[in-house]
C-alpha positions as CSV (number, residue, x, y, z in Angstrom):
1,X,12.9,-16.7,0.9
2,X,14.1,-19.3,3.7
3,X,16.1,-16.8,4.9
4,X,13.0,-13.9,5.1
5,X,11.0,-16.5,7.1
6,X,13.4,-17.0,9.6
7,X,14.3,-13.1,10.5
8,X,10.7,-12.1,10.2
9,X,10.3,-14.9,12.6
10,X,12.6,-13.9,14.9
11,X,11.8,-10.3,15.1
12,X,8.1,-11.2,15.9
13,X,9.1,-13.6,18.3
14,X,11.3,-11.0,19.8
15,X,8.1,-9.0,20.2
16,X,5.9,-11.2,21.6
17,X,8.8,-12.1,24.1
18,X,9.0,-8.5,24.8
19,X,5.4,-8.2,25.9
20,X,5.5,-10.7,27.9
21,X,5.0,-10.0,31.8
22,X,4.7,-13.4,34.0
23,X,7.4,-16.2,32.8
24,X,7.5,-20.0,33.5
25,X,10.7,-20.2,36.0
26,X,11.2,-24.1,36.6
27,X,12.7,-25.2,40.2
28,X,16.1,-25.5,38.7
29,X,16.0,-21.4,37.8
30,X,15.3,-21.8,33.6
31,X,13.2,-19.8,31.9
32,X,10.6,-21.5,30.0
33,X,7.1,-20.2,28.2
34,X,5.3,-17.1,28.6
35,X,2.5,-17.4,31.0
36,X,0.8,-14.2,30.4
37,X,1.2,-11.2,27.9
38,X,0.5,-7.7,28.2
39,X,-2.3,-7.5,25.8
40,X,-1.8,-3.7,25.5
41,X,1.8,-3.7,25.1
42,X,1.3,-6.5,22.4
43,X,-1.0,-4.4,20.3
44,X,0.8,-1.1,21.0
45,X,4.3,-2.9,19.5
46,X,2.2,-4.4,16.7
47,X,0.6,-1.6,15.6
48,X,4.0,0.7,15.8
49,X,5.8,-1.8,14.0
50,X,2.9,-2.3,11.0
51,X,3.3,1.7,10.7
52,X,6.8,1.9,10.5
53,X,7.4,-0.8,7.7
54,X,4.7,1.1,6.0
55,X,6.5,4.4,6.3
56,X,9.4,2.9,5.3
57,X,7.9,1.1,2.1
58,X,6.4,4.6,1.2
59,X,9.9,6.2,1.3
60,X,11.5,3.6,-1.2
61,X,8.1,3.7,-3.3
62,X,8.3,7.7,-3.8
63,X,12.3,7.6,-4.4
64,X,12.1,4.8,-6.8
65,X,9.3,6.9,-8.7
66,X,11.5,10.0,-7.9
67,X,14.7,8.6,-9.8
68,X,13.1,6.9,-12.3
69,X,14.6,8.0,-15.5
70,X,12.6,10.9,-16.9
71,X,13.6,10.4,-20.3
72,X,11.9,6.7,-20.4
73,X,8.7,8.3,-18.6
74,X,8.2,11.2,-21.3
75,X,7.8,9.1,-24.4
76,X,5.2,7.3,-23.2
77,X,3.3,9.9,-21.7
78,X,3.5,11.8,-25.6
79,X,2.0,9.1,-26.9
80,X,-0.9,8.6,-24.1
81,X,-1.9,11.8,-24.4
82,X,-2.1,11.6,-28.4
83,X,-4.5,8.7,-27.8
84,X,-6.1,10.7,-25.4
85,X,-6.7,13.9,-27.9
86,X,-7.9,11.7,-30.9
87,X,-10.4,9.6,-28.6
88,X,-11.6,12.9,-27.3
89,X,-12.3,14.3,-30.7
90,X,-13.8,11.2,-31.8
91,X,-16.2,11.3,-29.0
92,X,-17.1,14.7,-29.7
93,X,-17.8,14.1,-33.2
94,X,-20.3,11.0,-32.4
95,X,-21.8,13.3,-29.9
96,X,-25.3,13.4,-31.2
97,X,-26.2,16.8,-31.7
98,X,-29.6,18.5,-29.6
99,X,-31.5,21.8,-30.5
100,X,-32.2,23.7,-27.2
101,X,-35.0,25.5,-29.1
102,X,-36.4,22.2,-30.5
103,X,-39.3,20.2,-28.0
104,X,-38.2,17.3,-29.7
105,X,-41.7,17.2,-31.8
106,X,-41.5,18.9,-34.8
107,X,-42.5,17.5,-38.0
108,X,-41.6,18.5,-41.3
């Protein structure tokens, strides 16, 4: 974890640096703080880097589901859908029954 905190640091830092147009330059020629940041740059890198780690975590989410043993998948999806038939017929069964022909007032 240390080590995530510090490169995720560093690569947003390296962004922010990147948008940056007007630098501090002291009188001895070093570069110090950012004085002002192109806000639309800042957004545009942002937003480009948001969808591209998303993209990327989509890829590894659809080939971990692709090569995900099939043979571990298929057992368990047998025995779902026998749960799934014998709570379907149990819910028809309790289905109470109505008479289209019947008002609902009839009286024997």
């Amino acid at each position: 974890q240390w080590y995530q905190r510090r490169v995720r640091a560093l690569f947003f830092g390296l962004i922010i640096d990147w948008t940056c147009s007007v630098w501090r330059v002291s009188s001895d020629g070093t570069v110090g703080n950012c004085w002002i940041y192109d806000v639309d740059k800042l957004v545009m890198a942002f937003t480009l880097t948001q969808l591209i780690l998303k993209i990327i975590s989509c890829i590894f989410f659809w080939l971990c589901w692709w090569w995900f043993p099939r043979s571990l998948k298929e057992p368990e999806l047998k025995s779902n859908a026998a749960r799934g038939e014998k709570e379907e017929l149990t819910n028809v069964q309790e289905a109470p029954s109505t008479d289209e022909t019947s008002d609902g007032n009839d009286r024997a």
